[in-house]
Backbone as CSV, one residue per row, in Angstrom:
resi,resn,N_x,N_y,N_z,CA_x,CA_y,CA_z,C_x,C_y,C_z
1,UNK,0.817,-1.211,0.000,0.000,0.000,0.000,0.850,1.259,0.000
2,UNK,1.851,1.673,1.294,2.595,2.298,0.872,3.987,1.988,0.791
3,UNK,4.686,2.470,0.282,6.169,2.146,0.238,7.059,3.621,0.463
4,UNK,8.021,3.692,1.506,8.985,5.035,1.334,10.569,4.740,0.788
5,UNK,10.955,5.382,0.019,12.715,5.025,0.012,13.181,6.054,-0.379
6,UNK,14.422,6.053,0.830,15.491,7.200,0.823,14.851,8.681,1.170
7,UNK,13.694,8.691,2.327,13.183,9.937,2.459,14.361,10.674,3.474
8,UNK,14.127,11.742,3.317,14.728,13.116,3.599,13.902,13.985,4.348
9,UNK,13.970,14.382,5.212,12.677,15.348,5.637,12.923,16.347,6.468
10,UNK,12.896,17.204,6.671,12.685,18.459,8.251,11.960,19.481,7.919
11,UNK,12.696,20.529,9.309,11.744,21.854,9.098,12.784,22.811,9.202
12,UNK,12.238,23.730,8.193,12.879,25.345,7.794,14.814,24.737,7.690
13,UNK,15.119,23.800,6.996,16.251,23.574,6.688,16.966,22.114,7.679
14,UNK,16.549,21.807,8.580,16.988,21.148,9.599,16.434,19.721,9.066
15,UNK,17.346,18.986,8.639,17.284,17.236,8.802,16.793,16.726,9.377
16,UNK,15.533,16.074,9.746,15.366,15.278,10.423,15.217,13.573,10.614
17,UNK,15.126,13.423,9.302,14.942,11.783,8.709,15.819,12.023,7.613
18,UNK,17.327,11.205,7.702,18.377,11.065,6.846,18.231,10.084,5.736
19,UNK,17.133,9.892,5.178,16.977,8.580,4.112,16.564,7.391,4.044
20,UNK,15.138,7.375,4.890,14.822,6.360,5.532,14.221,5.678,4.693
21,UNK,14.372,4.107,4.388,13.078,3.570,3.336,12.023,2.499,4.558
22,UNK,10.659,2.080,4.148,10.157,1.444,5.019,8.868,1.288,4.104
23,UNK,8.163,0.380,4.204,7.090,-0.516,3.713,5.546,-0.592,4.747
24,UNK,4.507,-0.701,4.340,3.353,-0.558,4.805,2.514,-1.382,3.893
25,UNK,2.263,-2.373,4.454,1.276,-3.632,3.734,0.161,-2.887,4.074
26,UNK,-0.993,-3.278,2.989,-2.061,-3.071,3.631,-2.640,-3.772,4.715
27,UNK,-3.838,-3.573,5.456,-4.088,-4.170,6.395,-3.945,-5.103,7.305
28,UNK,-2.507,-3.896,7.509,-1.525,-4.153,8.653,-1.676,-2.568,9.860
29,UNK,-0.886,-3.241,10.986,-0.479,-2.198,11.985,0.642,-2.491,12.202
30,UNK,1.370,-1.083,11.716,3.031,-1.052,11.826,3.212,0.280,12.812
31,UNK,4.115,-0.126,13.457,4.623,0.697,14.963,6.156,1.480,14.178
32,UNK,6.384,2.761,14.662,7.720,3.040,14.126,7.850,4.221,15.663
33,UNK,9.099,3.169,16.182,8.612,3.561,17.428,10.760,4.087,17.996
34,UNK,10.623,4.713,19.156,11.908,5.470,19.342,11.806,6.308,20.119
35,UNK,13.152,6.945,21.129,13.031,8.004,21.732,12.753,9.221,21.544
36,UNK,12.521,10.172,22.083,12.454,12.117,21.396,13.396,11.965,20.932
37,UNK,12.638,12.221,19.660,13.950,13.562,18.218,14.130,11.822,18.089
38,UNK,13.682,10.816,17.868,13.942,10.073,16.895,13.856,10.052,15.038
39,UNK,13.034,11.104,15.681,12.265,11.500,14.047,10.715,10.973,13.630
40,UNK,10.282,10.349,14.440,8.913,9.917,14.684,7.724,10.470,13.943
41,UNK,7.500,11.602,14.507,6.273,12.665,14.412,6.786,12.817,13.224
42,UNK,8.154,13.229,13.145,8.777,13.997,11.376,7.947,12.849,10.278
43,UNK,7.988,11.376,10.497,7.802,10.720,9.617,6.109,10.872,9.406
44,UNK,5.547,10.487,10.130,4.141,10.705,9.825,4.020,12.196,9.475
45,UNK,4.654,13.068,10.106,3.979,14.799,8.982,4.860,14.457,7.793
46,UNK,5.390,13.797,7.264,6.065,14.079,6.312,5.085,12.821,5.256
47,UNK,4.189,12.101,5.235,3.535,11.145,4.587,2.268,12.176,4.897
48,UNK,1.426,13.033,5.626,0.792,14.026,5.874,0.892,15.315,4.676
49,UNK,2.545,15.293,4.475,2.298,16.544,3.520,2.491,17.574,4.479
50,UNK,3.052,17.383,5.533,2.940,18.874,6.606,4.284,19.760,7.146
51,UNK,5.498,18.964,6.056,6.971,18.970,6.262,7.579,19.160,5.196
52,UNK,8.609,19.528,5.112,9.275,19.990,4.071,9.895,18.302,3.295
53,UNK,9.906,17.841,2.245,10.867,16.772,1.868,11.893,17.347,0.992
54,UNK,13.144,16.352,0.950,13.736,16.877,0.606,14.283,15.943,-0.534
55,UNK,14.418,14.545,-0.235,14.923,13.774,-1.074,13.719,12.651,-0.720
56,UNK,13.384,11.656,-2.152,13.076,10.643,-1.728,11.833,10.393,-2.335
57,UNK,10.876,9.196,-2.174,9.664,9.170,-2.883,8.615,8.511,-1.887
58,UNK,7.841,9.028,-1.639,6.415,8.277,-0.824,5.636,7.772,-2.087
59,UNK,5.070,6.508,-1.799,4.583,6.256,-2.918,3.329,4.889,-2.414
60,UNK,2.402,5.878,-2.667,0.886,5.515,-1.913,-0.115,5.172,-3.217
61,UNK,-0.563,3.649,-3.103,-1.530,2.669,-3.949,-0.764,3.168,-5.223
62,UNK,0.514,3.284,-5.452,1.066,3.623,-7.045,1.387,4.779,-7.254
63,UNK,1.073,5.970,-6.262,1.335,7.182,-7.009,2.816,7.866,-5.850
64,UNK,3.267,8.512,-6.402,4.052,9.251,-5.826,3.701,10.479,-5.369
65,UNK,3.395,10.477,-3.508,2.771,11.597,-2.719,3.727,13.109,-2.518
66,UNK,4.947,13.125,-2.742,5.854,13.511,-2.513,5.419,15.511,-2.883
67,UNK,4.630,15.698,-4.076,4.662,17.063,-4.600,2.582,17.135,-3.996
68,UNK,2.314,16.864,-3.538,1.185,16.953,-3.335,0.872,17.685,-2.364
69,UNK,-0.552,18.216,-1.654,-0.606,19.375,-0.693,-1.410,17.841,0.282
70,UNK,-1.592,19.123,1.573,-2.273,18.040,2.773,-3.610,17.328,2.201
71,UNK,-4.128,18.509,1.377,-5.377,18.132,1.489,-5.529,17.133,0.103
72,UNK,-4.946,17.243,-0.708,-4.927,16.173,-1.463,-4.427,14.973,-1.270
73,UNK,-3.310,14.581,0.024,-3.406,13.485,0.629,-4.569,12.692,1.222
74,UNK,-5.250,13.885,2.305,-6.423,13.078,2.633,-7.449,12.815,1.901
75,UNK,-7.647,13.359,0.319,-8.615,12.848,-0.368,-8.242,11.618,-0.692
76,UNK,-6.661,10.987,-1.423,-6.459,9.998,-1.186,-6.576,9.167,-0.468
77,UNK,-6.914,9.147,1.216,-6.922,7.866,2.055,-6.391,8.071,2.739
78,UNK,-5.604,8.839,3.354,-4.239,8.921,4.319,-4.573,10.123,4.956
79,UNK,-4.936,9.821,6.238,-5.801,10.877,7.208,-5.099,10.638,8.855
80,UNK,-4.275,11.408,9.286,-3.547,11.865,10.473,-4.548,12.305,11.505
81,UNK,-4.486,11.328,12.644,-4.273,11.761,14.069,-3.271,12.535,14.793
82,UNK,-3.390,13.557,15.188,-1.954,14.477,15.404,-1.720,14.361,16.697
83,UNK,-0.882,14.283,17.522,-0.139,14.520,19.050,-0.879,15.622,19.727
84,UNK,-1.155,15.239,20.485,-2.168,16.108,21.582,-3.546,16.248,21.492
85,UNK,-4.233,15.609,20.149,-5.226,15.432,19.653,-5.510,16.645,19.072
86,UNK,-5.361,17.545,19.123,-5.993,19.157,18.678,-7.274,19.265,18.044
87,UNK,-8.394,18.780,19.416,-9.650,19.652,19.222,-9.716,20.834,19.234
88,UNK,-10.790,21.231,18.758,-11.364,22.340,18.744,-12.345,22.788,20.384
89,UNK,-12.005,22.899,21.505,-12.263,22.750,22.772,-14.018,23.124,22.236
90,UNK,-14.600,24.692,21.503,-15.644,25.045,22.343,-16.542,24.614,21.397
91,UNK,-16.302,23.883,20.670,-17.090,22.810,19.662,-17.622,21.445,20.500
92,UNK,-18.776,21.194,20.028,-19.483,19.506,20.778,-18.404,18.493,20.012
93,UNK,-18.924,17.512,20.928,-18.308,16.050,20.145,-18.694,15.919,18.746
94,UNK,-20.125,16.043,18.536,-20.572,15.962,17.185,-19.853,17.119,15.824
95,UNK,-19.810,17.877,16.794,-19.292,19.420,15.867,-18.167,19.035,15.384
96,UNK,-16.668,18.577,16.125,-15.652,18.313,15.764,-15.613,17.034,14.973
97,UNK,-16.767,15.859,15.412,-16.270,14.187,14.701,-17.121,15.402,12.801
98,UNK,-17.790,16.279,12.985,-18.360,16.598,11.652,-17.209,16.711,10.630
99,UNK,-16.226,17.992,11.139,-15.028,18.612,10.638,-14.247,17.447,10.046
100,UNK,-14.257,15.846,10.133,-13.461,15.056,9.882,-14.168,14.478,8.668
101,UNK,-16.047,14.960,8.230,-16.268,14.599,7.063,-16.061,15.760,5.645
102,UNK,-15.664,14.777,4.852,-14.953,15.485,3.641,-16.201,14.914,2.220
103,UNK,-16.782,14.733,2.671,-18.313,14.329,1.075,-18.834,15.585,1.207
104,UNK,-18.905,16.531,1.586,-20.393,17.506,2.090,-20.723,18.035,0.617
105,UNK,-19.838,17.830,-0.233,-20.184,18.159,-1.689,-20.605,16.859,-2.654
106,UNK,-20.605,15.723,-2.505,-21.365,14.686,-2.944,-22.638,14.471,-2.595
107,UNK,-23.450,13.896,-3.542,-24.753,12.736,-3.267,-24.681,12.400,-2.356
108,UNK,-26.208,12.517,-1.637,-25.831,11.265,-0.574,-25.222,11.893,0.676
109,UNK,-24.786,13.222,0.898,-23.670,13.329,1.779,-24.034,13.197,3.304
110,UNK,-25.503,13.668,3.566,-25.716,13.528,4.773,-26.326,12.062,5.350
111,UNK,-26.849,11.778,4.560,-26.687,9.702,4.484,-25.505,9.445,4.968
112,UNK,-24.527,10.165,3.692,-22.943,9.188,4.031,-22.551,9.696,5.629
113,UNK,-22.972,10.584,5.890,-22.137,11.585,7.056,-23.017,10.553,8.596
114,UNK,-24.002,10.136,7.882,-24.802,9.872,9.266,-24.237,8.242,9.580
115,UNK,-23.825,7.493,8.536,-23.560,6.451,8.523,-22.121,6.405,8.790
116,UNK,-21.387,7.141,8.651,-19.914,7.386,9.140,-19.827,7.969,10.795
117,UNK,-20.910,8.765,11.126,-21.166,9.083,12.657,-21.623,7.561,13.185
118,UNK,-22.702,7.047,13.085,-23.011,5.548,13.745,-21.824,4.851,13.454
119,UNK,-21.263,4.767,12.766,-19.638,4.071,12.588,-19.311,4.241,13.755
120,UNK,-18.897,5.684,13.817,-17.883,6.012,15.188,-18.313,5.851,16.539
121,UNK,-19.683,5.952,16.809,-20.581,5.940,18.323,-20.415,4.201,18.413
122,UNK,-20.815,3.492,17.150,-20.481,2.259,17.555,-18.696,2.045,18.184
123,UNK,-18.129,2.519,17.723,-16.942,1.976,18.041,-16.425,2.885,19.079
124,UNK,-17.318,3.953,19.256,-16.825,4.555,21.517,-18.328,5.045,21.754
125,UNK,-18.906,4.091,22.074,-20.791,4.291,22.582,-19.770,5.180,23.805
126,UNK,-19.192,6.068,24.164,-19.041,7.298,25.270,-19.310,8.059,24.416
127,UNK,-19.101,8.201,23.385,-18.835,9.715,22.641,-20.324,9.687,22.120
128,UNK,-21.278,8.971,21.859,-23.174,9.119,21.367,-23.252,9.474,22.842
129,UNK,-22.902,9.438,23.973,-23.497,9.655,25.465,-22.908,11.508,25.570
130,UNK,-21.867,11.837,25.058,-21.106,12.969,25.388,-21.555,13.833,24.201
131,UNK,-22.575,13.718,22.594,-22.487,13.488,21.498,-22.701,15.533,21.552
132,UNK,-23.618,15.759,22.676,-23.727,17.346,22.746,-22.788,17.940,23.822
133,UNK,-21.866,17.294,24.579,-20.860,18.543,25.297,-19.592,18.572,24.281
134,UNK,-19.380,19.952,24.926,-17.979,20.677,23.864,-16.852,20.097,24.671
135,UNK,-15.918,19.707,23.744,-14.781,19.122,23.520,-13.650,19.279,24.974
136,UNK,-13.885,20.699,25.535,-12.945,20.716,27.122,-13.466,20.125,28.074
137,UNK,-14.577,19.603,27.874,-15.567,19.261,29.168,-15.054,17.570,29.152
138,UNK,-14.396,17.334,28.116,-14.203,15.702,28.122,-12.902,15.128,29.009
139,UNK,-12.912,14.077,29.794,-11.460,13.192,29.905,-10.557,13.500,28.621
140,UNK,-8.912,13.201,29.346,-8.494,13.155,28.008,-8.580,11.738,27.251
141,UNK,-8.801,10.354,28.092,-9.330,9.332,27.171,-11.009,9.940,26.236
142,UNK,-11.300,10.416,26.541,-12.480,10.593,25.678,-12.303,11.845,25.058
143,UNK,-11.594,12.603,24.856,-10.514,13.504,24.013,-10.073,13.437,22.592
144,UNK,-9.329,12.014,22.819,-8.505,11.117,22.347,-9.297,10.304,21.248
145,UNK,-10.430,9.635,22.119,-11.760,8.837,21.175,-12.203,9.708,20.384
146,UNK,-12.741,11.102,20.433,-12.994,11.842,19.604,-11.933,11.954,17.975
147,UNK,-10.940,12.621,18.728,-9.519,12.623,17.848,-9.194,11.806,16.880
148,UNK,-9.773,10.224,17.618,-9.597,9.140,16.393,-10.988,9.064,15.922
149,UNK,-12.169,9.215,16.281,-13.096,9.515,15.696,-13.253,10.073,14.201
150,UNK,-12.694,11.286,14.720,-12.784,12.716,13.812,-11.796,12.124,12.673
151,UNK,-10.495,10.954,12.708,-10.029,10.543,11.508,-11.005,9.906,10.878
152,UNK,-11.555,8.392,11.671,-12.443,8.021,11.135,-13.877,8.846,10.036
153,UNK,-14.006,9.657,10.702,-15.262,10.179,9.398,-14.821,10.572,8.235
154,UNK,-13.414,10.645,7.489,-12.573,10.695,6.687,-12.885,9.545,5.553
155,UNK,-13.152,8.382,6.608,-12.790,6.980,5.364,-11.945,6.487,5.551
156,UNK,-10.838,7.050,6.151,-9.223,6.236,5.672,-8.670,5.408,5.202
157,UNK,-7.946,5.024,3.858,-7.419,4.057,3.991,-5.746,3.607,4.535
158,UNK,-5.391,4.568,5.014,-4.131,4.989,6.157,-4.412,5.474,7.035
159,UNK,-4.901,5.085,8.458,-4.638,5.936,9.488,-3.446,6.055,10.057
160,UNK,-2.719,7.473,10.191,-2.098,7.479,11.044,-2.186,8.277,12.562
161,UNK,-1.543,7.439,13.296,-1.329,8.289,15.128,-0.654,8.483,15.122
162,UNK,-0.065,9.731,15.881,1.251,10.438,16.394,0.990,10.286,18.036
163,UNK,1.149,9.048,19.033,1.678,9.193,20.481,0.102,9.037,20.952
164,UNK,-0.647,8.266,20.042,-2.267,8.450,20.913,-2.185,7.822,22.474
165,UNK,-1.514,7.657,22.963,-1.692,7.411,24.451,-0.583,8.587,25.349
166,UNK,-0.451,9.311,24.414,0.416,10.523,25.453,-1.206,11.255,26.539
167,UNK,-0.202,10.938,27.823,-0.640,11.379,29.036,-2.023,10.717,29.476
168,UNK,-1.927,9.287,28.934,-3.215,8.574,29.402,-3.150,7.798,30.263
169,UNK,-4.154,7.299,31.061,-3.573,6.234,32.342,-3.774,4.738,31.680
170,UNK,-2.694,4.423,31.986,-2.439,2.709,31.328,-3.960,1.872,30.573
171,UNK,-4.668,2.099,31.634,-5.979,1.315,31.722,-6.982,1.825,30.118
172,UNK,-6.798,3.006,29.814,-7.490,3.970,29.031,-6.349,3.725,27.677
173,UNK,-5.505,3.397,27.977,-4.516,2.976,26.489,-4.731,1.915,26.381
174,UNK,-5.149,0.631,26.782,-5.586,-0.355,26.829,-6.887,-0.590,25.831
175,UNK,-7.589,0.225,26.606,-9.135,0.263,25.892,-8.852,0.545,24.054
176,UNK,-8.087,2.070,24.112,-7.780,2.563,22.643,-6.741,1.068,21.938
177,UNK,-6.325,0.712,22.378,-5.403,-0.303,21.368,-6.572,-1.686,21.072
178,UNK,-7.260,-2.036,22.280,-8.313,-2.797,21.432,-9.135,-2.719,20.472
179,UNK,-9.442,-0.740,20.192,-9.953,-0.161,19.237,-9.461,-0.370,18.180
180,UNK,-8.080,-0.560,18.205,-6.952,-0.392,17.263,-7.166,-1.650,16.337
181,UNK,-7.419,-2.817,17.470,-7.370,-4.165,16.628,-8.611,-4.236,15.982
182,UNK,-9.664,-3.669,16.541,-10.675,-3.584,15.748,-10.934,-3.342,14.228
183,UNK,-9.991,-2.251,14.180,-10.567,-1.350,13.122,-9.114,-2.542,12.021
184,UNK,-7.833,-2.755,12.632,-7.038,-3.874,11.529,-8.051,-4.943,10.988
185,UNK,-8.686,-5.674,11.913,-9.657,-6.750,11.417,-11.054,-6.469,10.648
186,UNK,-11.108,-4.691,10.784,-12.182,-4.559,9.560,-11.528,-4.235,8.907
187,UNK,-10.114,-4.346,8.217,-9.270,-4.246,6.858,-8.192,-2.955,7.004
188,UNK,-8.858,-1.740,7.849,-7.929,-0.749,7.596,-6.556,-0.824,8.248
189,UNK,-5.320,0.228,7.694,-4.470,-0.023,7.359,-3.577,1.110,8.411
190,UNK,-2.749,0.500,9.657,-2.842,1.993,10.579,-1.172,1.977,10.694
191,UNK,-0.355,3.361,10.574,0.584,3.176,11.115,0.780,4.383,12.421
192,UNK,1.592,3.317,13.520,1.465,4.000,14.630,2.227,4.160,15.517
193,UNK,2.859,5.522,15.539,3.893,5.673,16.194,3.569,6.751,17.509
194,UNK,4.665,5.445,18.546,4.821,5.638,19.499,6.065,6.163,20.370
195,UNK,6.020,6.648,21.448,7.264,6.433,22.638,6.985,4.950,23.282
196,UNK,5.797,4.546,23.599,5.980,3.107,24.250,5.678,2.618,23.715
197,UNK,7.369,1.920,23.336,7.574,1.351,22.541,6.782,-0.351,22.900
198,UNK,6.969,-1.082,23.837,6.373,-1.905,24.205,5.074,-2.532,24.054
199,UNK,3.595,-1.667,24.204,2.857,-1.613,24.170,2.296,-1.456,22.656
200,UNK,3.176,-0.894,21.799,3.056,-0.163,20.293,3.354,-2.308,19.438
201,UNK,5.091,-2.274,19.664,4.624,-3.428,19.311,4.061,-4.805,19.744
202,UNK,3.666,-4.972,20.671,2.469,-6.047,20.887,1.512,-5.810,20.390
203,UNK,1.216,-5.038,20.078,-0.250,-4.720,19.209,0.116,-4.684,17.251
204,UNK,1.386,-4.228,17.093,1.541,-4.974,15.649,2.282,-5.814,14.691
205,UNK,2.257,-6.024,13.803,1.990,-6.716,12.758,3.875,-6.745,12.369
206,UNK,4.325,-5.757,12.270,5.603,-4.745,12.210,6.040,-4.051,12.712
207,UNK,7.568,-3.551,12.607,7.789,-2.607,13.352,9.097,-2.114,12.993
208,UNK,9.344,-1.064,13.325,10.586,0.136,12.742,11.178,0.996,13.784
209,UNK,12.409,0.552,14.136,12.626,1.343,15.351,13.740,2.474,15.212
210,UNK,13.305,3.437,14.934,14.108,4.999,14.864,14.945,5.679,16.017
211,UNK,15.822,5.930,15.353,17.053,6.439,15.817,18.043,7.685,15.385
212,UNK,17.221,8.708,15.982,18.442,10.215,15.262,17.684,10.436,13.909
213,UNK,16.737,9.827,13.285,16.164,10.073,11.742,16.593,8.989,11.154
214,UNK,17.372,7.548,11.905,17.882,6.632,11.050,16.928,5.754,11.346
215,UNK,16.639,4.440,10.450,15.791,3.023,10.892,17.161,2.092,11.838
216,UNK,16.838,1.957,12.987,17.744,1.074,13.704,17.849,0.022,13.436
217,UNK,16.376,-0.529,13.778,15.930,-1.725,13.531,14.620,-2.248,12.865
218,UNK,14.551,-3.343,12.516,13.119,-3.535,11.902,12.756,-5.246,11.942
219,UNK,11.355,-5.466,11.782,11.315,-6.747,11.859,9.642,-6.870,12.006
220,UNK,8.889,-8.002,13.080,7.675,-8.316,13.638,7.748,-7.334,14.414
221,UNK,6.278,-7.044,15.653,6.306,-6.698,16.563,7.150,-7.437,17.687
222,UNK,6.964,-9.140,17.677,6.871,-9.826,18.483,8.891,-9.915,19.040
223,UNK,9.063,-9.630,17.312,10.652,-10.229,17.350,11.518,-8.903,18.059
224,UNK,10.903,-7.437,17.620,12.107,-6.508,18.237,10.956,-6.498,19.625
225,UNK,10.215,-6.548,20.112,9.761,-6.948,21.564,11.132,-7.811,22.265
226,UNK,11.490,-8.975,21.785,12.658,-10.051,22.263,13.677,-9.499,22.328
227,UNK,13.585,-8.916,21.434,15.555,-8.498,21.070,15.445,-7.900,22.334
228,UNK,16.699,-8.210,23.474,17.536,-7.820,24.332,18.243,-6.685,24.338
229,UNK,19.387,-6.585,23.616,19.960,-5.485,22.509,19.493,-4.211,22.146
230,UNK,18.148,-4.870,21.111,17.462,-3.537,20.749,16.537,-3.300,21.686
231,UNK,16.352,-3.754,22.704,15.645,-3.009,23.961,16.299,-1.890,24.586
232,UNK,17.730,-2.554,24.950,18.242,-2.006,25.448,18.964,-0.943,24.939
233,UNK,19.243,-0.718,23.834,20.278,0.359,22.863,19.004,1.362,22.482
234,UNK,17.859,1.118,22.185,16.979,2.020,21.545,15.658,2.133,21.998
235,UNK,14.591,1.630,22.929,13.938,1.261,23.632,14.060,1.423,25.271
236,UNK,15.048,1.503,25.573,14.776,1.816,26.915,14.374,0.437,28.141
């Protein structure tokens, strides 16, 4: 589905991913996981369209994403969860999961829009209970549900997360990663990068472990989970 090689990436001149190549099957969950300033976040804004590239080719269902704007990424399929979630606080739940539909100019759209909302209430019945308070009034686990919500009404056929369990209590990252397996076994296609690292790969399929903007390591979830070594050199 997608494929990267030899990307290049930063901001306002600054390197941050020295030439990284890496692979994305479809309906899979791949972890690309590492300490701060691994280059992490750089990689997902930079398949986003939200970073400067510099060398290299993204190259999504055949095409090469590389000269394209944000928003013509997400018409393609490839729709970002961002770090910290960035709601819109004085907006409802409903108001913000709306902002994540992109038909409002097709047939059909409020059909499609209503059937993409029951999508999402099915998959966090909190957020149909919360469906009229504005967005500050929420937990940040139910923050968060929104956040991936609001990708979901997109369509995606790439989701990506940037750190969806930053500042959550164990129990509440738990819940979201079963979400996670959910949505792999209805076909879609997520890559998801983390700081815990641990938790990131037990839950997938693959995994890519970054270092300084370099790929350290790579393999299963299950196998750089084992590695000793790469626990210890890059993982923590």
């Amino acid at each position: 589905m997608l494929k990267i090689e030899g990307l290049r990436a930063g901001y306002k001149g600054t390197e941050a991913l020295h030439g990284i190549s890496l692979e994305i099957r479809q309906g899979t969950i791949v972890a690309a996981v590492g300490a701060n300033g691994a280059g992490k976040s750089t990689l997902i804004n930079a398949l986003s369209r939200l970073v400067d590239v510099n060398a290299g080719a993204i190259t999504f269902d055949g095409q090469n994403i590389v000269r394209m704007s944000a928003p013509e990424v997400v018409e393609l399929g490839i729709v970002q969860v961002p770090e910290g979630r960035q709601l819109f606080s004085a907006l409802t739940v409903t108001e913000n999961l709306r902002l994540g539909f992109h038909r409002l100019r097709q047939r059909r759209a409020s059909a499609l829009f209503r059937e993409r909302l029951d999508y999402v209430y099915e998959l966090f019945p909190k957020l149909k209970e919360r469906a009229d308070q504005r967005a500050i009034t929420l937990s940040g686990g139910e923050q968060s549900m929104v956040a991936i919500g609001r990708a979901l009404m997109a369509d995606p056929k790439l989701l990506l997360l940037d750190e969806p369990s930053l500042g959550l209590a164990p129990i509440v990252v738990e819940r979201m990663f079963n979400v996670l397996q959910v949505l792999r076994r209805s076909g879609l296609t997520i890559l998801l990068v983390e700081q815990h690292a641990d938790e990131a790969l037990a839950l997938s399929d693959y995994g890519y472990v970054l270092s300084v903007g370099n790929i350290a390591a790579e393999g299963t979830g299950e196998s750089l989970r084992n590695h000793e070594s790469i626990q210890q050199a890059y993982l923590g």
